[in-house]
C-alpha positions in Angstrom: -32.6 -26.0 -14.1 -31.1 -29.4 -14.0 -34.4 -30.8 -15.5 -34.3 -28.2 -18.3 -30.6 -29.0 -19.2 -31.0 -32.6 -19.9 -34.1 -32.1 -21.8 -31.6 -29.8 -23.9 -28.8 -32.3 -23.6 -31.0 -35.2 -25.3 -32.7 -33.1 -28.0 -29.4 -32.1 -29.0 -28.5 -35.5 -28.4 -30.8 -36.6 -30.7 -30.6 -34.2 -33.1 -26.5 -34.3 -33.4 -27.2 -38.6 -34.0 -29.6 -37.1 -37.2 -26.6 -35.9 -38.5 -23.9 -38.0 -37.4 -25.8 -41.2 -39.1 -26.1 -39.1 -42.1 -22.6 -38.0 -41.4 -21.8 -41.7 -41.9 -23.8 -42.2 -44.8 -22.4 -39.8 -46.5 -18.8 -40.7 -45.6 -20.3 -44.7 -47.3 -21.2 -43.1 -50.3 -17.9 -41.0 -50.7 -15.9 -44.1 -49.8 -17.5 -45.9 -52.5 -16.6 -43.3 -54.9 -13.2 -42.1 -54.1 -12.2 -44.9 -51.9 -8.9 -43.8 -50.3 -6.5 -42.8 -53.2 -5.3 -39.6 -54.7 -8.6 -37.9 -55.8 -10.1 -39.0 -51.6 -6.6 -37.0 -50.3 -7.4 -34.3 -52.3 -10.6 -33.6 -51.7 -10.5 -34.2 -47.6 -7.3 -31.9 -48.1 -9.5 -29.1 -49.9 -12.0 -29.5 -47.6 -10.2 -29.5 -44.3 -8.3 -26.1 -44.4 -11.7 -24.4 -44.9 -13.3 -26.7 -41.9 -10.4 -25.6 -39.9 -11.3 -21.8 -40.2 -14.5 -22.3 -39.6 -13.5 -23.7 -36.0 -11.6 -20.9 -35.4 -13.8 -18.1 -36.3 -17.5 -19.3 -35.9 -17.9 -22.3 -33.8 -15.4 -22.5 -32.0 -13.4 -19.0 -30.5 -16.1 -16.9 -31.6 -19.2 -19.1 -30.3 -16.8 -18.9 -26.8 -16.7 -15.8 -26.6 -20.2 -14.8 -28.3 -22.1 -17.1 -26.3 -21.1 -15.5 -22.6 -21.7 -11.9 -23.7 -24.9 -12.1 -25.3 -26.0 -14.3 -22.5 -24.9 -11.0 -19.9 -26.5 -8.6 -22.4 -30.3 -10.7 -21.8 -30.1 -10.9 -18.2 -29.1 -7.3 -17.8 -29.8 -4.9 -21.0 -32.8 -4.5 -22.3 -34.0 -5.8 -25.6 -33.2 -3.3 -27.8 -29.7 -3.4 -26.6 -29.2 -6.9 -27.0 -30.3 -7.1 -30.9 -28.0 -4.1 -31.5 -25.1 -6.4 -30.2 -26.2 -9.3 -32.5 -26.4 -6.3 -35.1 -22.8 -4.9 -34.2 -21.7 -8.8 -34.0 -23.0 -9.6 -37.3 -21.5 -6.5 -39.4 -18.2 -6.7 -37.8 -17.5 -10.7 -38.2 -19.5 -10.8 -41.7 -16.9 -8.0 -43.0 -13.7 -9.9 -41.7 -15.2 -13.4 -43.3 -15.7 -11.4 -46.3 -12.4 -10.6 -46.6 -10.6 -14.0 -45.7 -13.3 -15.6 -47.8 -12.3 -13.5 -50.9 -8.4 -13.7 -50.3 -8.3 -17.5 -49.7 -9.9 -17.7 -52.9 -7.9 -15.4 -54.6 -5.0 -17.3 -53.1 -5.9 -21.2 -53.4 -2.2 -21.8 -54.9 -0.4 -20.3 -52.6 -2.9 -22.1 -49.3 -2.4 -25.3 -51.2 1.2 -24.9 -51.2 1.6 -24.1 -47.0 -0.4 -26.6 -45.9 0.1 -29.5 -48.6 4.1 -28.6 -49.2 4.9 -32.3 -49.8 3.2 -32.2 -52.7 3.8 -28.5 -53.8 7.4 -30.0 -53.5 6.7 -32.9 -56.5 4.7 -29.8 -58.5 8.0 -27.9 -58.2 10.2 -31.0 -59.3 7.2 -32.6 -61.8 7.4 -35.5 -59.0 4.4 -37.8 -59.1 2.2 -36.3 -56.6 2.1 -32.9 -58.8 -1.5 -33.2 -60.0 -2.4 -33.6 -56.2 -1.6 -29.7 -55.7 -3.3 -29.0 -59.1 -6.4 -30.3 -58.2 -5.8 -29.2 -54.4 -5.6 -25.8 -55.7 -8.6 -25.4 -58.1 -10.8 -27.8 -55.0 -10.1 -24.5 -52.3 -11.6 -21.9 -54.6 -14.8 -23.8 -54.7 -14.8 -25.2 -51.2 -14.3 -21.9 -49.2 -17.5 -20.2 -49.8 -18.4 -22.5 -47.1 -16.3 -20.6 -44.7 -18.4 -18.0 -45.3 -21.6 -19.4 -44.9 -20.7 -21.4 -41.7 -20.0 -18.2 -39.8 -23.4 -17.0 -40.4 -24.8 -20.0 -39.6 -22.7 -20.9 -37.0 -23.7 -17.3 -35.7 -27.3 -17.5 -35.9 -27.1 -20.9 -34.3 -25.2 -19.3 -30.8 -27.9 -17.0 -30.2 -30.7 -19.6 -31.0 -29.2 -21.7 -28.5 -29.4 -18.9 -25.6 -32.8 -18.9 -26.3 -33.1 -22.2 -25.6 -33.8 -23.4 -29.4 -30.9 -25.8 -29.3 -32.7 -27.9 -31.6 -32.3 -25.9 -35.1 -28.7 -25.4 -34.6 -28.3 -28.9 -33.8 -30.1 -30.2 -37.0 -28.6 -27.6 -39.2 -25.9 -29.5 -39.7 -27.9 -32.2 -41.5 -28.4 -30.4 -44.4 -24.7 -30.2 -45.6 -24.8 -34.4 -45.1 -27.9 -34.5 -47.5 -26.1 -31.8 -50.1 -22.8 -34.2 -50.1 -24.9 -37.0 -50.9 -26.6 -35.6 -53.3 -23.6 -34.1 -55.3 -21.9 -37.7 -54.8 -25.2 -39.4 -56.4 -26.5 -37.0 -59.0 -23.4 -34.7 -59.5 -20.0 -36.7 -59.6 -20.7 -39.3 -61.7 -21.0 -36.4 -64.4 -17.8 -34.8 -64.1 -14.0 -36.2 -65.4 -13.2 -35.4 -62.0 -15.7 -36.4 -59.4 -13.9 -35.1 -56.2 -15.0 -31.6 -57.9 -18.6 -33.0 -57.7 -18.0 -33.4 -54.0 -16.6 -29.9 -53.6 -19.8 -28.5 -54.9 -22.0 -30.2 -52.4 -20.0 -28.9 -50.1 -20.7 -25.1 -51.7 -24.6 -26.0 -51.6 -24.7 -27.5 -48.0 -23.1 -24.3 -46.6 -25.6 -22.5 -48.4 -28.7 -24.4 -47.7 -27.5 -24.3 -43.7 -27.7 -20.6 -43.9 -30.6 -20.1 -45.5 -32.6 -22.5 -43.1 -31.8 -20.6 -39.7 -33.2 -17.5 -41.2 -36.7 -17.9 -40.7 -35.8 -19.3 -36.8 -33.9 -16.1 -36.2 -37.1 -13.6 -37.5 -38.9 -16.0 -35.4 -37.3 -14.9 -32.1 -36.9 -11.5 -32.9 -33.6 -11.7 -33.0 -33.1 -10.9 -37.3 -31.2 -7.8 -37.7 -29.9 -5.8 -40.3 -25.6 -6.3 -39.9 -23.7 -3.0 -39.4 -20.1 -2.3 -38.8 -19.2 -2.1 -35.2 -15.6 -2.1 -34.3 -15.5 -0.1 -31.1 -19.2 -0.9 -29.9 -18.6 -2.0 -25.6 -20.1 -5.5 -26.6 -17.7 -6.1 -29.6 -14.7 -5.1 -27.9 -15.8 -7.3 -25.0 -16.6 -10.3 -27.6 -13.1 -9.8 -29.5 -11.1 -9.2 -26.1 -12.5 -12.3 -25.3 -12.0 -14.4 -28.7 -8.5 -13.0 -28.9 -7.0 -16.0 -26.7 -9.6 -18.2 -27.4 -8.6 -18.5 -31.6 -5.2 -20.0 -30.1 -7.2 -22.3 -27.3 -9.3 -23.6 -29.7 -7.1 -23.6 -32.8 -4.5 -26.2 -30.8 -6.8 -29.1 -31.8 -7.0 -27.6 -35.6 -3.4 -26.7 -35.8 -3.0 -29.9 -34.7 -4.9 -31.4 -37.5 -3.4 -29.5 -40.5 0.3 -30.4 -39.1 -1.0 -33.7 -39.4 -2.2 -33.0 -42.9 1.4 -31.2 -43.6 3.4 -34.2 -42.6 0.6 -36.9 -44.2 1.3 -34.9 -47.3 5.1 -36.5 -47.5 3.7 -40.0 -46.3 2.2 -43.0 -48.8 -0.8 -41.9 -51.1 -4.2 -42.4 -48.6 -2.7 -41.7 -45.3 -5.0 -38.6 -45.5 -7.9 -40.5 -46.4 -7.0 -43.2 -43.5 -6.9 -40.8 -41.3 -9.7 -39.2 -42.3 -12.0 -42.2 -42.3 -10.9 -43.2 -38.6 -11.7 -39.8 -37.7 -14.9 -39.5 -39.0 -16.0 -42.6 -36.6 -14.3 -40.9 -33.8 -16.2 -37.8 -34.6 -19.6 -40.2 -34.0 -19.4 -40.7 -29.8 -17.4 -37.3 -30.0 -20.1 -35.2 -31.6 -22.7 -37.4 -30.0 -21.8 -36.9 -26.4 -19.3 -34.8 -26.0 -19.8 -31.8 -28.2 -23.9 -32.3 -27.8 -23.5 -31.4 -24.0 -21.4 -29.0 -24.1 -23.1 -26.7 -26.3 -25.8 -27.1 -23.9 -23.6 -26.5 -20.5 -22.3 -23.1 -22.1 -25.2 -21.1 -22.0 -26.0 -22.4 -18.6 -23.3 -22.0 -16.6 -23.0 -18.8 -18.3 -26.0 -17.9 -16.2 -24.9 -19.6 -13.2 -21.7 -17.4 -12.9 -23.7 -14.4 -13.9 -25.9 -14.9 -11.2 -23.2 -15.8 -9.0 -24.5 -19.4 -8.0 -21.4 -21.3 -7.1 -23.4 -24.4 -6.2 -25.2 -24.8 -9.1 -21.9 -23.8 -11.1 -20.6 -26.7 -9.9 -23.7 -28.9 -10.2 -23.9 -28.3 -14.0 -20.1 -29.1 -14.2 -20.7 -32.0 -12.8 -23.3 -33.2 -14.6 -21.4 -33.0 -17.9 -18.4 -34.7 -16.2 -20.6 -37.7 -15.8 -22.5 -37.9 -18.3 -19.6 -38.0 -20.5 -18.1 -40.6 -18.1 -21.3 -43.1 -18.4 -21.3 -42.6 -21.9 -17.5 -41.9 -23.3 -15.6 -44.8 -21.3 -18.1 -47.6 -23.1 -17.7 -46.1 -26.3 -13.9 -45.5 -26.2 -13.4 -49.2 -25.7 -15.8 -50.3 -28.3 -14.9 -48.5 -31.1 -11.2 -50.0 -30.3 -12.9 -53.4 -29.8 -14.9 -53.1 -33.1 -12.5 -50.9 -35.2 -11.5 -53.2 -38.2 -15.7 -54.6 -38.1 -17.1 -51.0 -38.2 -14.8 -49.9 -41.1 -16.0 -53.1 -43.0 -19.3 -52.4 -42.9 -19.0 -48.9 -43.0 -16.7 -48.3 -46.1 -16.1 -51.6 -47.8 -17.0 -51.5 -50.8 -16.2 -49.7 -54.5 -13.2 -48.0 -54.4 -12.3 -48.5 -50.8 -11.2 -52.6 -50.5 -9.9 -54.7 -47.3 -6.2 -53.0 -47.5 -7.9 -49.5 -46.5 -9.8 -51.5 -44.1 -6.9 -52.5 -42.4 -5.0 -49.5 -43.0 -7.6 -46.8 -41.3 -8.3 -49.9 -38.4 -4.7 -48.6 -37.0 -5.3 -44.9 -37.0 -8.8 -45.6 -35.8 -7.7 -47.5 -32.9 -5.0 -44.4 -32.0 -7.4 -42.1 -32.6 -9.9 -44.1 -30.0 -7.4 -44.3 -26.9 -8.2 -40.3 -27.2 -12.0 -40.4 -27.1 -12.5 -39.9 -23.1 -10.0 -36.9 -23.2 -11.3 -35.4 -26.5 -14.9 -35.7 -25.0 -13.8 -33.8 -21.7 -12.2 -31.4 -23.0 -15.1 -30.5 -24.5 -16.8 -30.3 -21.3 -14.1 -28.8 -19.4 -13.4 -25.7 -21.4 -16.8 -24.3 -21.1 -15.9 -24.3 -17.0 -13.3 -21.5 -18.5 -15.5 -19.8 -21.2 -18.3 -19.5 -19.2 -16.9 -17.3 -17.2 -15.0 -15.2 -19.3 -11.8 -16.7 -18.5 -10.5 -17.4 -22.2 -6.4 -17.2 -21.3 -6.4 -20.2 -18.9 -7.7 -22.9 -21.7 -5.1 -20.5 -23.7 -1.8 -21.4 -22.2 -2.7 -25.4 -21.8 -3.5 -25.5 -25.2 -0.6 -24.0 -26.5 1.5 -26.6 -24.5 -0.8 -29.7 -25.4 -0.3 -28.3 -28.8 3.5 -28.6 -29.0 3.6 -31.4 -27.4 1.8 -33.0 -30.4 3.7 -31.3 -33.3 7.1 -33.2 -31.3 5.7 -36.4 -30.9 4.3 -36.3 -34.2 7.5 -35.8 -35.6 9.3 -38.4 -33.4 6.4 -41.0 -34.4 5.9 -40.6 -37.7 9.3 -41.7 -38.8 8.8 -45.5 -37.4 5.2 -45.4 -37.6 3.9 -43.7 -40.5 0.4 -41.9 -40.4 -0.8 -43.9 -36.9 1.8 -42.1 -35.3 0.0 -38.8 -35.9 -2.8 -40.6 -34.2 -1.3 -41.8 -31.3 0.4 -37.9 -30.4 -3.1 -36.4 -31.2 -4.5 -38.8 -28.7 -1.8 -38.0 -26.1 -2.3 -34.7 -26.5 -5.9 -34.6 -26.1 -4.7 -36.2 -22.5 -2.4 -33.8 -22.0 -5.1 -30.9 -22.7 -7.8 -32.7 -20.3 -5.8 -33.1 -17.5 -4.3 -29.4 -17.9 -8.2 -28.1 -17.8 -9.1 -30.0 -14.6 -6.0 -29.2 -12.5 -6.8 -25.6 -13.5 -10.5 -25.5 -12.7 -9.4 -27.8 -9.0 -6.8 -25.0 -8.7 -9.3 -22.0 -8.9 -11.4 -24.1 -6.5 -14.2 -23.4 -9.6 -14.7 -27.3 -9.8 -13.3 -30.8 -8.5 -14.4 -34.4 -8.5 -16.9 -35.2 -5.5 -15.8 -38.5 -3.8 -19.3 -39.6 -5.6 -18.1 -38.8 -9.0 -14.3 -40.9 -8.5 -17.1 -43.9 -7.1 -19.3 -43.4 -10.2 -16.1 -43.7 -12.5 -14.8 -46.1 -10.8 -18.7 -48.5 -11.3 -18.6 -46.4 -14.9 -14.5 -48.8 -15.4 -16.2 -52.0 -14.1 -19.0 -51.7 -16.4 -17.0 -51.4 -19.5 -14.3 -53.8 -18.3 -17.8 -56.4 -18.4 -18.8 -54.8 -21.3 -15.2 -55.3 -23.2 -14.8 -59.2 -22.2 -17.8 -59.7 -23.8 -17.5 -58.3 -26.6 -14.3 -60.0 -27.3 -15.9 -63.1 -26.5 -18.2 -63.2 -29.4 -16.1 -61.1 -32.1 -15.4 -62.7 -34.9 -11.8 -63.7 -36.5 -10.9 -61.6 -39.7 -12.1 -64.3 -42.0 -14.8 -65.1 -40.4 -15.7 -61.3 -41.4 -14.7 -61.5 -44.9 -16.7 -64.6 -45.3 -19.8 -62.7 -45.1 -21.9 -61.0 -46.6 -22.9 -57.5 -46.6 -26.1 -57.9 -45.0 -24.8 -60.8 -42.5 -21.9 -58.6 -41.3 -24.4 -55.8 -40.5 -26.6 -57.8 -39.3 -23.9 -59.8 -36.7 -21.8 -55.9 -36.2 -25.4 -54.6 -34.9 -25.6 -57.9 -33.0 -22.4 -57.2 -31.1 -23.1 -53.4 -30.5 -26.8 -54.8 -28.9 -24.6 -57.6 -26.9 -22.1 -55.0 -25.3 -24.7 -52.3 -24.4 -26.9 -54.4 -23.0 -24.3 -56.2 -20.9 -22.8 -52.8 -19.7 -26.2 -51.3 -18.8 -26.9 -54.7 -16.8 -23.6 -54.4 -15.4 -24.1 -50.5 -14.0 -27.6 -51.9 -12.9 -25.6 -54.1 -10.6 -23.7 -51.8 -9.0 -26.2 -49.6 -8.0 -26.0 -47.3 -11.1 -29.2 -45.9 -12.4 -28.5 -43.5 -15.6 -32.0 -42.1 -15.6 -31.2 -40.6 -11.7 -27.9 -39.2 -12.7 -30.3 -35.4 -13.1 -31.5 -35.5 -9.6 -28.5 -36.2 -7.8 -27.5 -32.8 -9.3 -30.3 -31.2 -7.5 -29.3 -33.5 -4.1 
């Protein structure tokens, strides 16, 4: 098994850093066309509320819920039964997204409005932000058609990925980076407004991501016509199931669109700031975190459906420290490298040193987070898996209001990083809330071997981080530069510190390439 999973843990890997890179790419080009003014906040704005549902209702509750069941029905129904799940699945959710689709369109102004009040308030009053909830408004209706391809594909991607064909859902995403682009290249510069431009990208990248999982699905056997199926034993079991997972995984959205409800009242860019720091958090955190556990789901679904505690635990652990090796490195060097990585990145066009500096701060909040954001990733399947969706419910919900108070209490002295900072504690908050549950339930708890392995994992970086701050440059230095020289000296730097931490764990007696067989020791 063990074997099998990291062979699925680096295609996806591999796959998710496709997409992330193009990811960043696209985030360069839309820097350099929007920068981080009014049209950036509004079109991040227009396309976060849709982004949010999509977390809610197909990747994230739904794929939670969905994943466990259909992985039941194929180790104990027969085929038959199993496609007329995916069947009943596919009618049932494809109605409801119909409907929320069609009435979020229908409703842009008044969505605009709940989530961007601040500047619904200066459309009211003719303040100066009103043109923000003008634009923000006509932006949803052309944006949210992607809600409604994202569940489909997000669909077809969950039960690819219990038949082991992580790869396709794991590339999908690609195609939505390459739509972007192309709309911010070939479409924007064409329009009076080019954050509409943008928003139509996003309308064809939803589409071309549904279209493309199509073929994989007839493939497998698994394309079936949708039909309505309310009461069927496996839909109630799914929506039972997805109930009190919507409010465990909506704390980290909720959390997001608060943060996009108070930003709304703050200076013009704090959006985009916080948008652009998040999008390099997203890098390690899609990377790594989110990479292995979509490929831990579907296996310890089997483990507890086969009742085999050990390798429950085994597979747990396995995720634990792989995140560990990987997530405690790259938490401290995208602090270390914040301001350096945003220069490259985004400097340039629209988007000058000020925004530099300005997203450096949220990025560096944001990155005291990336250890706990990563395990909760990988603790929550420990819950999902086996059927347990109430537990992650209730920690959630109290991670969740503990962020909306502290970002109140920090945004008044500290602007848009305080909304960092409480997301990050948060996050903490959330991770340590999932382990003490899963040690309480005696379902999983560090080995003596895995506090060790952190504890090398600590030294490592602490090497790792000395270094690196050894050779970093000062800020003019930076500025100094060219384009090609910073690159050049910011790839230099990444080089330097991973091949210091790697020599560093070699010292101390870690090997990453044995961490699979001590899963099968």
């Amino acid at each position: 098994m063990s074997k099998k999973l990291l062979k699925s843990g680096i295609i996806v890997s591999v796959m998710t850093l496709i997409s992330r890179v193009l990811g960043l790419v696209r985030d360069v080009v839309i820097a350099n066309l929007v920068g981080a003014g009014t049209s950036a906040d509004v079109f991040f704005f227009a396309n976060r509320i849709p982004n949010f549902l999509r977390r809610l209702f197909a990747e994230g509750a739904f794929n939670q819920a969905f994943v466990p069941v259909l992985t039941e029905y194929q180790e104990t129904k027969s085929q038959q039964e199993t496609r007329e799940l995916i069947s009943k699945v596919a009618g049932t959710l494809g109605l409801i997204i119909t409907i929320v689709t069609f009435l979020a369109m229908i409703g842009s102004p008044v969505v605009a409005a709940l989530f961007g009040a601040g500047w619904f308030w200066d459309w009211v009053n003719d303040g100066p932000n009103a043109g923000k909830y003008e634009l923000a408004s006509l932006m949803l209706k052309i944006t949210f058609p992607y809600l409604w391809f994202i569940t489909f594909t997000a669909l077809a991607g969950s039960i690819l990925n219990t038949k082991g064909r992580f790869a396709v859902s794991a590339f999908t995403p690609v195609f939505l980076n390459i739509a972007m682009i192309a709309a911010a290249i070939w479409i924007s510069p064409k329009m009076e407004q080019p954050e509409v431009g943008l928003a139509i990208g996003v309308f064809l990248g939803g589409l071309i991501q549904f279209l493309f999982q199509i073929p994989f699905l007839y493939r497998e056997r698994v394309l079936v016509k949708p039909s309505w199926g309310w009461k069927h034993p496996g839909v109630v079991k799914i929506r039972t199931l997805m109930i009190p997972a919507l409010f465990g995984v909506s704390v980290s959205q909720i959390n997001l669109l608060f943060d996009t409800f108070i930003a709304s009242f703050l200076i013009t860019g704090s959006i985009s700031w916080l948008y652009y720091s998040d999008r390099l958090l997203e890098f390690p955190l899609g990377l790594f975190g989110i990479a292995i556990a979509t490929v831990i789901l579907p296996a310890l679904s089997k483990k507890h459906v086969n009742n085999e505690g050990a390798g429950f635990s085994h597979t747990m652990d396995f995720g634990v420290k792989f995140i560990l090796m990987l997530g405690v490195p790259a938490m401290v060097g995208l602090i270390l490298l914040a301001k350096p990585m945003l220069m490259v990145l985004f400097m340039r066009g629209e988007f000058d040193y000020f925004d530099v500096t300005q997203a450096s701060y949220s990025l560096i909040a944001y990155g005291t987070g990336l250890l706990s954001f990563m395990m909760v990733k990988v603790l929550a399947p420990g819950y999902y898996s086996r059927q347990d969706t109430k537990t992650p419910v209730r920690f959630g919900i109290i991670a969740m209001v503990s962020n909306m108070v502290l970002n109140v209490i920090f945004a008044v002295p500290f602007g848009y990083v305080g909304l960092a900072v409480a997301t990050s504690f948060s996050a903490l908050l959330n991770a340590s809330l999932l382990y003490y549950g899963l040690h309480k339930a005696e379902v999983y708890q560090f080995s003596r071997s895995t506090l060790i392995y952190f504890v090398k994992v600590v030294v490592a970086t602490a090497v790792m981080g000395t270094v690196l701050y050894h050779f970093d440059l000062v800020t003019e230095a930076w500025l100094n530069q060219t384009f090609s020289e910073r690159s050049g000296y910011l790839a230099l730097l990444i080089g330097i510190g991973a091949i210091s931490y790697l020599i560093s764990l070699l010292c101390l007696g870690v090997k990453p390439w044995r961490l699979k067989p001590e899963l099968d020791s």
